[in-house]
C-alpha positions as CSV (number, residue, x, y, z in Angstrom):
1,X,-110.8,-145.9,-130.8
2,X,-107.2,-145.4,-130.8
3,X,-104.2,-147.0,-128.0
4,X,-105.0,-144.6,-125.1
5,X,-102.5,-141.8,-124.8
6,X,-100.9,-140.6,-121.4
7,X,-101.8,-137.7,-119.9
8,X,-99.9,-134.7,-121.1
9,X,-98.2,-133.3,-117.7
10,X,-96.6,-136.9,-117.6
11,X,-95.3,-136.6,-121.2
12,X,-94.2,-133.1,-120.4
13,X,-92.5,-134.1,-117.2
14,X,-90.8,-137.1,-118.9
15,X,-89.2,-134.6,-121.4
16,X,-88.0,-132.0,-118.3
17,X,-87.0,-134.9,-116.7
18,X,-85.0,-136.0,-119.4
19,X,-83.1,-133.1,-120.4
20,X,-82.6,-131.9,-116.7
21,X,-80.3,-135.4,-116.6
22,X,-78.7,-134.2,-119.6
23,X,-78.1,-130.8,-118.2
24,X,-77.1,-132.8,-114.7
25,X,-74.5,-134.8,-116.9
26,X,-73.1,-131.7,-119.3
27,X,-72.3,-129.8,-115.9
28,X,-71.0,-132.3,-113.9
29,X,-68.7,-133.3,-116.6
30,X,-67.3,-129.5,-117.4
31,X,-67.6,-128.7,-113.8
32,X,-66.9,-131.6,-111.3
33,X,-65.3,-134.7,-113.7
34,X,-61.9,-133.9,-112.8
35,X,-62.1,-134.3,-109.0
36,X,-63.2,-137.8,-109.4
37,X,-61.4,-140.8,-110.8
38,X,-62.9,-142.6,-113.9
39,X,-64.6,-145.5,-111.6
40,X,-66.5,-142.7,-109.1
41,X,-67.5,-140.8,-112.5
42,X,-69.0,-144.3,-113.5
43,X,-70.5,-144.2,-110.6
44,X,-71.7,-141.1,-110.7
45,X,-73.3,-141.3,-113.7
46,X,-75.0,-145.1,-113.1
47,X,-76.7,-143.1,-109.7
48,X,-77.8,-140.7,-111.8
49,X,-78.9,-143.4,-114.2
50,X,-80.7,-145.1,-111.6
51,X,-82.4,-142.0,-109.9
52,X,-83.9,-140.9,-113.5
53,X,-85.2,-144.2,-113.9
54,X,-87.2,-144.6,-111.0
55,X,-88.6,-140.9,-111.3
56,X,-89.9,-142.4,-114.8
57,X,-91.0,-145.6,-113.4
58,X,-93.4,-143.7,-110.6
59,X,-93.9,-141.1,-113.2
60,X,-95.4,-144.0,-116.2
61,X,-96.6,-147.0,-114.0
62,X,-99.6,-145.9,-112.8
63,X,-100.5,-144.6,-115.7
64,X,-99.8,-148.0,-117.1
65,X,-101.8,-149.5,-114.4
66,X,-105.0,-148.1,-115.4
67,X,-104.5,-149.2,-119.4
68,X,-106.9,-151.9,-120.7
69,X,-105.8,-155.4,-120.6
């Protein structure tokens, strides 16, 4: 038996998740980057950062949770 594999809607929504940021980031920049100084574009960006992260953390913990010590 083989490492146990997440379930596929999680995989999928890890890669829509993932190039929805992208897409966030590509827009933002040709659309909104100008408005903002450099430091609130940092900023902008670390939220952004941030808020993808946690969608993958609720997204991949529990599935985690349930693995085989």
């Amino acid at each position: 038996m083989g490492k146990p594999q997440p379930e596929a809607r999680r995989v999928y929504f890890t890669i829509f998740f993932g190039f929805m940021w992208l897409l966030f980031l590509a827009l933002w920049l040709i659309l909104y980057a100008e408005a903002f100084s450099l430091i609130q574009n940092i900023g902008i960006f670390l939220l952004s950062l941030v808020i993808v992260g946690i969608i993958m953390v609720v997204l991949l913990v529990p599935w985690s949770y349930r693995l085989p010590e």
